[in-house]
One Martini backbone bead per residue (centre of mass of N, CA, C, O) as a GRO file, in nm:
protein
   80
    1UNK     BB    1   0.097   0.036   0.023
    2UNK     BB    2   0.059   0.323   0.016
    3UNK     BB    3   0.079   0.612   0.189
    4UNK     BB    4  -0.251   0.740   0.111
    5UNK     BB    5  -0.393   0.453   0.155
    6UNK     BB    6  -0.341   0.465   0.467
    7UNK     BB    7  -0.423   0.731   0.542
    8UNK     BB    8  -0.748   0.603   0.436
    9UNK     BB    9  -0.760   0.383   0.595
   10UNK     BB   10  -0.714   0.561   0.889
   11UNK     BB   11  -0.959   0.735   0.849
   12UNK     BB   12  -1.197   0.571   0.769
   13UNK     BB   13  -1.157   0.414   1.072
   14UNK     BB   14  -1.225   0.634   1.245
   15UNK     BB   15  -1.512   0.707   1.128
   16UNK     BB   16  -1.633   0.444   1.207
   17UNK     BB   17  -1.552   0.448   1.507
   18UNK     BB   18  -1.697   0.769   1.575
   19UNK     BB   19  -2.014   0.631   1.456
   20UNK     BB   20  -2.024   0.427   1.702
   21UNK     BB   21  -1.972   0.588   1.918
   22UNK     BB   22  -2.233   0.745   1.864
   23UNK     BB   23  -2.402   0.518   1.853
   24UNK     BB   24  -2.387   0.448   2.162
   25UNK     BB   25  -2.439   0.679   2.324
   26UNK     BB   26  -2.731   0.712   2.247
   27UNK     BB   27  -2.853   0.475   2.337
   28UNK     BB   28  -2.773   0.529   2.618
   29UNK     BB   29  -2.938   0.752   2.646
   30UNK     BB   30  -3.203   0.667   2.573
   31UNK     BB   31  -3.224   0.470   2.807
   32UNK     BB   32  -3.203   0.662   3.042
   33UNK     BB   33  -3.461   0.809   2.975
   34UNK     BB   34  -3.656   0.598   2.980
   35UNK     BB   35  -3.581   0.513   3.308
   36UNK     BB   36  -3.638   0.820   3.372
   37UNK     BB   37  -3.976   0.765   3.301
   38UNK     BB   38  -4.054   0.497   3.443
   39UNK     BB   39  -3.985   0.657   3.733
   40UNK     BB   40  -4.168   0.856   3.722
   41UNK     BB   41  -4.424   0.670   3.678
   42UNK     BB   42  -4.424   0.515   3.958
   43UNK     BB   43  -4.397   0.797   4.133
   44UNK     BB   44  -4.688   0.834   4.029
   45UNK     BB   45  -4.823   0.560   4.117
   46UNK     BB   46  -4.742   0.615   4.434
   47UNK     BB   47  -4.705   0.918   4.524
   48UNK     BB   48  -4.409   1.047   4.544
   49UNK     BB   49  -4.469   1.373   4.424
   50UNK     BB   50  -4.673   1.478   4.604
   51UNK     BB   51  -4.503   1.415   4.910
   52UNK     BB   52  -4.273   1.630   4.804
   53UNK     BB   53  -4.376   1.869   4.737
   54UNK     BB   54  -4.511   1.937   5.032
   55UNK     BB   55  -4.214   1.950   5.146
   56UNK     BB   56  -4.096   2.171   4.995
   57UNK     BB   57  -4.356   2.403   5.058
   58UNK     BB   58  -4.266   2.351   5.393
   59UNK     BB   59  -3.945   2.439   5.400
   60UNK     BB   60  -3.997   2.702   5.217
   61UNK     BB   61  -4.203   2.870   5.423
   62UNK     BB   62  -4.063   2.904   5.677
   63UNK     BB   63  -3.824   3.133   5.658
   64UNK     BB   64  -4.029   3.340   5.557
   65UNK     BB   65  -4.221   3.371   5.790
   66UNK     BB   66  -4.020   3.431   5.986
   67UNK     BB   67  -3.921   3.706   5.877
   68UNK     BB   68  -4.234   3.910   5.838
   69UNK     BB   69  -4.186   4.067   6.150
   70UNK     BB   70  -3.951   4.240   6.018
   71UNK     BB   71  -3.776   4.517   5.988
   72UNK     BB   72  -3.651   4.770   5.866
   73UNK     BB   73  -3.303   4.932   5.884
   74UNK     BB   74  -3.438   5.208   5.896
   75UNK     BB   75  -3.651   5.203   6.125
   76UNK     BB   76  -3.416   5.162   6.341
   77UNK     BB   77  -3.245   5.422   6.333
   78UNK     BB   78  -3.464   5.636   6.388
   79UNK     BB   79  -3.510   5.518   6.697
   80UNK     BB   80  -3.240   5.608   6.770
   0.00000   0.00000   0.00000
C-alpha cells in the first residue's frame, strides 16, 4: 500500500469507529431516559411526587414565615 492508501485506510477506520461510538452514546442516552421516564411514572403510580411536592413547600416557606415580622434596617435607625 502507498502512503496515501494508509493515510485513507487510517481516516476510513477512525471515521467508522467514531459513528460507532457516536452511535453507542446515543444509544445508551436514550435507555437512560426511558429509564427515568419509567422512574418517574412509577413515582407518580405510588404518590411519591406528590408527597415531595408538599414538603418541598413546608420546607421552603418556613424561613419565609419568621423574616415576616422582621422590620427594615431604616426604622431601626431613625427609633435610635
Amino acid at each position: 500500500m502507498t502512503d496515501a492508501q494508509v493515510k485513507t485506510w487510517f481516516q476510513n477506520r477512525r471515521t467508522k469507529w467514531r459513528r460507532q461510538t457516536a452511535e453507542e452514546r446515543e444509544a445508551e442516552r436514550q435507555a437512560a431516559s426511558r429509564l427515568m421516564l419509567s422512574l418517574q411514572a412509577e413515582a407518580l403510580g405510588k404518590g411519591y411526587s406528590q408527597s415531595g411536592a408538599s414538603q418541598n413547600n413546608i420546607v421552603t416557606g418556613q424561613p419565609l414565615a419568621a423574616l415576616h415580622g422582621l422590620q427594615p434596617w431604616a426604622d431601626t435607625h431613625t427609633a435610635c
